[in-house]
MIMI-558400 format. One record per residue (C-alpha): residue number from 1; z, y, x; residue in one letter. Coordinates in Angstrom, 1 decimal. Layout:
REM residues N
seq  Z  Y  X  type
NUM  Z  Y  X  A
...
***
This chain:
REM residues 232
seq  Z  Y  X  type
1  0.0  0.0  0.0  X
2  -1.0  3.4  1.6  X
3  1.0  6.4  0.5  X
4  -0.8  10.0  1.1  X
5  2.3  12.7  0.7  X
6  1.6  15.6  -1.2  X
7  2.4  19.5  -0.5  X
8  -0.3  21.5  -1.7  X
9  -2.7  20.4  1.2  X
10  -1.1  22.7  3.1  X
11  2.6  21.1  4.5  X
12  4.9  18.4  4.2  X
13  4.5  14.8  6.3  X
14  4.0  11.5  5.6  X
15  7.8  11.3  4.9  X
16  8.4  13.8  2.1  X
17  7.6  12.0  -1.0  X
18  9.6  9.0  0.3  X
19  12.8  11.2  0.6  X
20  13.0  11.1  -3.4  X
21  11.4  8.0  -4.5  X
22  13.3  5.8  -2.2  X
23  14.6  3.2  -4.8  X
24  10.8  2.2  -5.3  X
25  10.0  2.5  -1.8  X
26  12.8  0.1  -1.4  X
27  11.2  -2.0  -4.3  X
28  7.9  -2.0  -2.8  X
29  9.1  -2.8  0.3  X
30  11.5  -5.8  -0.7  X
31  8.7  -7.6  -3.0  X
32  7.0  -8.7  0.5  X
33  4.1  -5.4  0.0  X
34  3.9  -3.6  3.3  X
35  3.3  0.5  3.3  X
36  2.0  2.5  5.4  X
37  2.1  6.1  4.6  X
38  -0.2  8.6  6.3  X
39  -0.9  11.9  7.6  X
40  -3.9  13.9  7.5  X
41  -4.9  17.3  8.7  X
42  -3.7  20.9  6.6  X
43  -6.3  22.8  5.0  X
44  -5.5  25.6  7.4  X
45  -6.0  23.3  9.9  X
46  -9.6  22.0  9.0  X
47  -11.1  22.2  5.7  X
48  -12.8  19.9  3.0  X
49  -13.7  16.6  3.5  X
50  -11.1  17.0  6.8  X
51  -8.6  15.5  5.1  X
52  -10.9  12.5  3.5  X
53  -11.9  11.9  6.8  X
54  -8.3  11.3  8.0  X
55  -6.8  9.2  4.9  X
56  -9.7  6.7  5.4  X
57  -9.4  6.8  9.6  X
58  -5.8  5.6  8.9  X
59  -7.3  2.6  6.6  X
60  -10.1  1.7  9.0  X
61  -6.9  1.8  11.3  X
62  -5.1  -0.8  9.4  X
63  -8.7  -2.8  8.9  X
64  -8.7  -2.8  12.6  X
65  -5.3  -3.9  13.1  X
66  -4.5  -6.5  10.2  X
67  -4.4  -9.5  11.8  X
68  -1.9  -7.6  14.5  X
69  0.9  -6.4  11.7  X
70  0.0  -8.8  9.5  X
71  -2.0  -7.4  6.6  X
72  -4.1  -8.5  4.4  X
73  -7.1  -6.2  4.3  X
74  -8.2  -7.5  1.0  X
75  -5.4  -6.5  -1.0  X
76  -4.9  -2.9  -0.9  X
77  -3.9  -0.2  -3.0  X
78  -3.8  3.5  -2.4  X
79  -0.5  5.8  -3.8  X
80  -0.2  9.7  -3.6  X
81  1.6  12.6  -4.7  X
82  0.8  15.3  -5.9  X
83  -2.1  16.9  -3.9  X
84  -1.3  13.1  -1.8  X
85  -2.5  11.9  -5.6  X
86  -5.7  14.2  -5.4  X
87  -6.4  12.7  -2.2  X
88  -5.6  8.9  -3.3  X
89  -7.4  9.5  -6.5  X
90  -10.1  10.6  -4.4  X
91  -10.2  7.6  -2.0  X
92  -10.1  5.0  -4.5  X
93  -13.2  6.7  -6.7  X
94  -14.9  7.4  -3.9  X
95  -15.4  4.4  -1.9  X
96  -18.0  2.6  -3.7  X
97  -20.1  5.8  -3.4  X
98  -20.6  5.7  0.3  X
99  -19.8  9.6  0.9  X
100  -20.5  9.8  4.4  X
101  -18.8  13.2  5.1  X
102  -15.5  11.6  4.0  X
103  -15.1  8.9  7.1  X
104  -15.5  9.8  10.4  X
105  -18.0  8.7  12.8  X
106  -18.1  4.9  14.0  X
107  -15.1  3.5  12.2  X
108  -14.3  0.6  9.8  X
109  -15.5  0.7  5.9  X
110  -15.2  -2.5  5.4  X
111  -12.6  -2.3  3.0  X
112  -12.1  -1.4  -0.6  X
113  -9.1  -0.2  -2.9  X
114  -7.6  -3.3  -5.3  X
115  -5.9  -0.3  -7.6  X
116  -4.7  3.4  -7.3  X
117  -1.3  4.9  -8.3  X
118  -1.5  8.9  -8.7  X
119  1.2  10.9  -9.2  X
120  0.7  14.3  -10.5  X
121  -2.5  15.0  -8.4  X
122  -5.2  17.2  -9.2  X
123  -8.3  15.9  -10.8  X
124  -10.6  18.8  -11.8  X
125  -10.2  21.8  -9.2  X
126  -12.1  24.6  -11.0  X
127  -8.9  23.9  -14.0  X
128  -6.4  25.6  -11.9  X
129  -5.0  29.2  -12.4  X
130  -6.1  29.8  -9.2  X
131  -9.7  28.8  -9.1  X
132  -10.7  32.7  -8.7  X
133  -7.6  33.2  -5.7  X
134  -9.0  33.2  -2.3  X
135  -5.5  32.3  -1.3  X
136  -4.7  29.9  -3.6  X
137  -4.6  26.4  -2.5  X
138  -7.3  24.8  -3.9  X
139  -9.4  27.3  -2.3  X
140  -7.6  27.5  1.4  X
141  -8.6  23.3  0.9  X
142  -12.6  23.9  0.1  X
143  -12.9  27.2  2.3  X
144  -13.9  29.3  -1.3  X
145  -12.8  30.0  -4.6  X
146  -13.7  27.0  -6.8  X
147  -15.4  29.4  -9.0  X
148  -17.5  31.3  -6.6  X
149  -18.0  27.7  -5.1  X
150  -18.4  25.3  -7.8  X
151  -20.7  22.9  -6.1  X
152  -17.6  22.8  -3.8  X
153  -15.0  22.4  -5.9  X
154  -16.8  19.3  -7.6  X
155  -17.4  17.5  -4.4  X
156  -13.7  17.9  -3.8  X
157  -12.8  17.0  -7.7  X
158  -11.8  13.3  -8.5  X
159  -13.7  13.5  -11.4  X
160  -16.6  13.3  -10.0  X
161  -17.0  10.2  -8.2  X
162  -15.9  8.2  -11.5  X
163  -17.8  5.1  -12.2  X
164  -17.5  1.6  -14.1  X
165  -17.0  0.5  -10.8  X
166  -14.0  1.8  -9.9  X
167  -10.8  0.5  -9.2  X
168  -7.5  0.5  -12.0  X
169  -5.4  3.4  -12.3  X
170  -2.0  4.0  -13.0  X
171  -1.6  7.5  -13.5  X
172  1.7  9.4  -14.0  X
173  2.7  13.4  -14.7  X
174  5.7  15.0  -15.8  X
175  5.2  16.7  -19.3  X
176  7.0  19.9  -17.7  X
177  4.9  20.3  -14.6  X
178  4.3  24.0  -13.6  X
179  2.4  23.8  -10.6  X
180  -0.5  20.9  -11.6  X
181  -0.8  21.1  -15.3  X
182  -0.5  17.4  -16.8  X
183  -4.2  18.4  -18.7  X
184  -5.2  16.9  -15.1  X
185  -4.4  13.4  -15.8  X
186  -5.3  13.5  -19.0  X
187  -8.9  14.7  -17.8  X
188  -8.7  11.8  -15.0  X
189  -7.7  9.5  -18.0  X
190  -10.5  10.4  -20.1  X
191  -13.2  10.1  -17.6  X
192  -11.9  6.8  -16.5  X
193  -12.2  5.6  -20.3  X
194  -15.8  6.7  -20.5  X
195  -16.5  5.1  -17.7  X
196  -14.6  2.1  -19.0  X
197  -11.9  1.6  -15.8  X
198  -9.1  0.2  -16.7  X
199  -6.1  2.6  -16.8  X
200  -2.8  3.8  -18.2  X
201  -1.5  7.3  -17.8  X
202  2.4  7.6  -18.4  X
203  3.6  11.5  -19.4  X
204  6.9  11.6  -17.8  X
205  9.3  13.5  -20.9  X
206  10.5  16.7  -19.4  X
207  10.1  16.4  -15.8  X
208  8.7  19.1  -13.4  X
209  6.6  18.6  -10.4  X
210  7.6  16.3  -8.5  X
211  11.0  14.8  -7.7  X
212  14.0  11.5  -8.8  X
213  12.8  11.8  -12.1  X
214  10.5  9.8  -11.1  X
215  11.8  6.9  -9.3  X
216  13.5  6.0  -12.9  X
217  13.5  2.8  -13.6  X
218  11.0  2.9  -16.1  X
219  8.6  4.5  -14.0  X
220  9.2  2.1  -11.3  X
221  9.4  -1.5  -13.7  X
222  5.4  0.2  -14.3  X
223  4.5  0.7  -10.9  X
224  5.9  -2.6  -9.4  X
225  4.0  -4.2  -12.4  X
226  0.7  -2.7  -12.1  X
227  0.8  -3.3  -8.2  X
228  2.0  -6.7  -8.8  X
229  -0.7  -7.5  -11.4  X
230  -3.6  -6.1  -9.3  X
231  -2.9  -7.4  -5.7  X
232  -1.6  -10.5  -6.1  X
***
């Protein structure tokens, strides 16, 4: 299971998002599933597909070094948070389109995504506040305003790489979320059900952003069941 961390595309490392959900790290990690969780480069560091480039690097990584810690490269699913869920969400719609800009020269692709948990992570860019803010985040990550840049903004998007051939989602948003409106999942949802993917979107009752309110039980009992169901 690869975890991509969240923070906007702009901060945070690879052990943020663990500091809050430990109880189903600790799940994930005691029903024999091995995680990796990743880093990738800011978006004032490099922008768009930068950080597409890096997520998969770390995956060809772990292709390349299976049999050495013991992975099975078949059976592998792809978790992130917040904009960590953009980038997951992106990752696992992506990879049966071949989108050369995302993976970097000369590495593994031999590999492909058994199911996708996303967290809160943005699906449609040109739907935020923000999309006509040069200094907003979504358009420090594509180098313009989504609006001024929509051709941009869509290659970046989710939403635009869904097919009947992607992967299952489990999708989850808190119903109180200020900074990535829930209508995000619900669009992610939707296209996945045209498309007809398998998927289940659970609206969190009264939670924010990001935070414990999500390592409840009853979000976990779904998580460890839809990673269950699809990798073993």
């Amino acid at each position: 299971i690869i975890f991509v961390h969240g923070g906007g595309w702009l901060g945070n490392d690879k052990y943020a998002d663990i500091g809050y959900m430990k109880k189903t790290v600790a799940e994930i990690v005691s029903n024999g599933f091995a995680l990796a969780s990743i880093d990738y480069r800011f978006a004032t560091q490099a922008i768009f597909p930068a950080q597409m480039q890096d997520c998969n690097r770390a995956v060809s990584f772990l292709i390349d070094n299976a049999e050495k810690y013991g992975f099975n490269k078949n059976r592998i699913a792809v978790m992130g948070f917040s904009a960590g869920g953009h980038l997951a969400s992106l990752m696992g719609l992506s990879k049966n389109n071949n989108v050369e800009s995302f993976f970097m020269k000369d590495t593994n692709k031999s590999f492909s995504f058994k199911a996708v948990v996303d967290f809160y992570g943005p699906a449609e860019l040109i739907l935020f506040p923000g999309a006509n803010d040069p200094k907003s985040p979504e358009s420090l990550l594509i180098g313009a305003t989504p609006l001024s840049r929509p051709d941009l903004a869509k290659a970046a998007s989710p939403v635009t790489y869904v097919d009947k051939n992607d992967p299952p989602f489990l999708i989850i948003h808190g119903e109180k979320d200020d900074l990535v409106s829930p209508k995000q999942s619900q669009l992610l949802s939707s296209w996945l059900n045209v498309a007809g993917v398998k998927n289940e979107l659970i609206i969190v009752k009264d939670a924010p952003h990001f935070g414990e309110m999500f390592d409840v039980d009853e979000v976990r009992n779904k998580v460890m069941s839809f990673l269950k169901k699809q990798l073993n």
